[in-house]
Every structure is written in C-alpha cells, then in structure tokens.
N, C-alpha and C positions, 0 to 999 in steps of 0.2 A: 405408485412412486411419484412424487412430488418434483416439476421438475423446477429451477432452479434460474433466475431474472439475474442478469449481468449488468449491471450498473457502472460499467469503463465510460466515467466520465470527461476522463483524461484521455482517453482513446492509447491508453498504456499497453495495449496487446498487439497495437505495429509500430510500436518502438524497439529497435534492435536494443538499446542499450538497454531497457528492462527486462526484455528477454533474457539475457545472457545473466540477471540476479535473479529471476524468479526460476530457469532451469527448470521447463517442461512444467510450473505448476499451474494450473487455470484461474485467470484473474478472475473474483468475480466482483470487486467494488474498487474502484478510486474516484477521489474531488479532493480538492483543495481544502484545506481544514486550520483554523487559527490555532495556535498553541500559544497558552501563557506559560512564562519563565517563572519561577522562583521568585524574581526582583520586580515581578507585574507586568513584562515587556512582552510585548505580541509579535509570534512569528509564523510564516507563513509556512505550511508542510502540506506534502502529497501523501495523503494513506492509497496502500494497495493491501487488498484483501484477498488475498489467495487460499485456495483448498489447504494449504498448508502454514499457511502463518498470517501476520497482518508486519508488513512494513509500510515504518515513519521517515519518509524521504525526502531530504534535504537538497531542492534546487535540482528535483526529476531523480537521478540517482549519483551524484556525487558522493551524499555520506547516509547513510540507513541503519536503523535499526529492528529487527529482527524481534518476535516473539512467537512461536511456536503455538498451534492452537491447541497441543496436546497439556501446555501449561495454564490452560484457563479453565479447560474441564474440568 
C-alpha cells in the first residue's frame, strides 16, 4: 500500500474555520494558485485537495467552490 505525502501549504488542517467546510475530510494539498478570469484579469485563490473533493477558496474560506472527485473519474 502506497502511503500518501501531505502538501498543507497553507497549514489549512489548524484552521478552525476550514475545518468546519471540509467536515472530518483529510487535506492532502493546498498553495496559493493565480486564476485568469474570462476578461484576462488575475486573481488570487487557495486550492484545498481533500479525499473528497478539490475546493477553489476565495480570501481562506469566505466563498468556495466545490467539485467532487467522483466527477472527474
């Protein structure tokens, strides 16, 4: 069994307040990541990669989006 390197860049796993969005799932990746807009505009976002999904977080966890890993398989 293969075991599995944690990359909490952001040190996201003793933040209470992403605790309570990610609800018991184990981080195992975030950094800081640019995102282009539609209009070419650059913005700054937090990816968290968990067992269960990957969220796109806006300013730590203010406003997030959500994708399910069972939707990329």
């Amino acid at each position: 069994m293969e075991s599995i390197t944690v990359k909490d860049y952001l040190n996201f796993a003793n933040e209470s307040d992403i605790k309570k969005i990610v609800k018991g799932e184990t981080i195992l990746f975030t950094d800081k990541i640019i995102k282009i807009n539609r209009y070419g505009m650059s913005q700054e976002r937090n990816i968290l990669i968990t067992n269960w999904g990957i969220y796109n977080l806006k300013k730590k966890c203010k406003k997030y989006n959500i994708i399910n890993l069972k939707k990329i398989y």
